[in-house]
C-alpha positions as CSV (number, residue, x, y, z in Angstrom):
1,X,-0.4,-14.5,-22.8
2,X,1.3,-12.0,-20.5
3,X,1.7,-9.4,-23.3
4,X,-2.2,-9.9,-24.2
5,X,-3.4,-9.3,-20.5
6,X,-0.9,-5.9,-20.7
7,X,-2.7,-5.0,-23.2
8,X,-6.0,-5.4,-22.1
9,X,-5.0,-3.7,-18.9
10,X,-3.7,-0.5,-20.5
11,X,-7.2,-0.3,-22.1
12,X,-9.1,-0.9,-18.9
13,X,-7.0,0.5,-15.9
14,X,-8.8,3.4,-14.6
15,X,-7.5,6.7,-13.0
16,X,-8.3,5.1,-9.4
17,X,-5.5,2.2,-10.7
18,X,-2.8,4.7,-11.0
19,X,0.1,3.8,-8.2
20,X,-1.4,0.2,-7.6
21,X,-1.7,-2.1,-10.5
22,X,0.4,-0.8,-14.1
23,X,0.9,-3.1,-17.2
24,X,4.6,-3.0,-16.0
25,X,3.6,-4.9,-12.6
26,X,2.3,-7.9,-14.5
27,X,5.4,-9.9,-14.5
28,X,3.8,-13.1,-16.0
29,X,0.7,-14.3,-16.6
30,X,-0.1,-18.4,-17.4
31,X,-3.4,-20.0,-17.9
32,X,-3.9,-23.6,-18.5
33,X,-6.8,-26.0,-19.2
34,X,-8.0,-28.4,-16.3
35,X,-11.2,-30.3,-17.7
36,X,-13.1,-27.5,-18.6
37,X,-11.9,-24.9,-16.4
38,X,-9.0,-22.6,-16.8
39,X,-6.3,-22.2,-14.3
40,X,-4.2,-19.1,-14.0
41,X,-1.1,-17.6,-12.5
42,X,-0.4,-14.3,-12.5
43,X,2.7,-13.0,-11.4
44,X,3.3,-9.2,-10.7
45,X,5.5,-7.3,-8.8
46,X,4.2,-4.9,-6.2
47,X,5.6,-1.7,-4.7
48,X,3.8,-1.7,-1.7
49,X,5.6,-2.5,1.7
50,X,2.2,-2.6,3.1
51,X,0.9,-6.4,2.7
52,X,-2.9,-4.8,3.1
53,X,-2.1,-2.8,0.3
54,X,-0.4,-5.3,-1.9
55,X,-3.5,-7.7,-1.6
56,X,-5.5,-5.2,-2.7
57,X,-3.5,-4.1,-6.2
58,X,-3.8,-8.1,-6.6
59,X,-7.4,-8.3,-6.1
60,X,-8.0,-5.2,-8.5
61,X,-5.3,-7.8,-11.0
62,X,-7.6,-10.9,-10.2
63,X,-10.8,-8.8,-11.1
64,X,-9.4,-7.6,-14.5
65,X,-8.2,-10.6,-15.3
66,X,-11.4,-12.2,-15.0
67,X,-13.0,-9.8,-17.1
68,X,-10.6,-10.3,-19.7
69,X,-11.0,-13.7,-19.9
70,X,-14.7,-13.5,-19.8
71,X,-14.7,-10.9,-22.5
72,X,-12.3,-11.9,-24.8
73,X,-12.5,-15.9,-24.4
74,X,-15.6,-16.9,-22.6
75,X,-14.4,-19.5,-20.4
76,X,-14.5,-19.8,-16.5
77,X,-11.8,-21.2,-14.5
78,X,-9.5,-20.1,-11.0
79,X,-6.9,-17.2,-10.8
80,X,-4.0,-16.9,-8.3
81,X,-2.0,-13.4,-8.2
82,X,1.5,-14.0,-7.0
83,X,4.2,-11.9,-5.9
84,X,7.6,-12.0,-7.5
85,X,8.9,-14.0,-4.2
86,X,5.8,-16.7,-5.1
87,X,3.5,-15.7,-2.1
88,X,-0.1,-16.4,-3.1
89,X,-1.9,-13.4,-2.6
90,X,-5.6,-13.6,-3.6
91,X,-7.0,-16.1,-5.7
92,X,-10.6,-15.9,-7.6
93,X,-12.8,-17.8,-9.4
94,X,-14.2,-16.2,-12.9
């Protein structure tokens, strides 16, 4: 799974992305099925200091990760971005 969401994020990170979110930052990504709805963890390491910044780059993750899913496999469920040390920080529903 994490190697498929690289990949879609190489295709779809924009020159705005560059310095805050890279397929290298995605540490791990999971995704399991809860009913009907999908529950994902995405963990990725961030190189800001700047915990303003940081939630940002995982917002941007979040975002892209729900249009992934939507494109690719149509479903809808929950996503968490993590840092490396396990701190939640955004989670969104797609």
């Amino acid at each position: 799974m994490t190697r498929d969401f690289q990949a879609y994020l190489g295709q779809h990170l924009t020159k705005a992305d560059d310095g805050t979110v890279s397929q290298q930052s995605v540490r791990e990504t999971r995704v399991r099925k809860v009913n009907t709805a999908g529950e994902a963890r995405i963990t990725f390491f961030s190189y800001f200091t700047d915990d303003a910044l940081s939630r940002n780059a995982a917002l941007r993750l979040a975002r892209l990760f729900a249009d992934w899913r939507r494109e690719i496999y149509g479903d809808a469920g929950r996503v968490s971005v993590r840092s490396t040390e396990g701190t939640v920080l955004v989670t969104l529903n797609w």
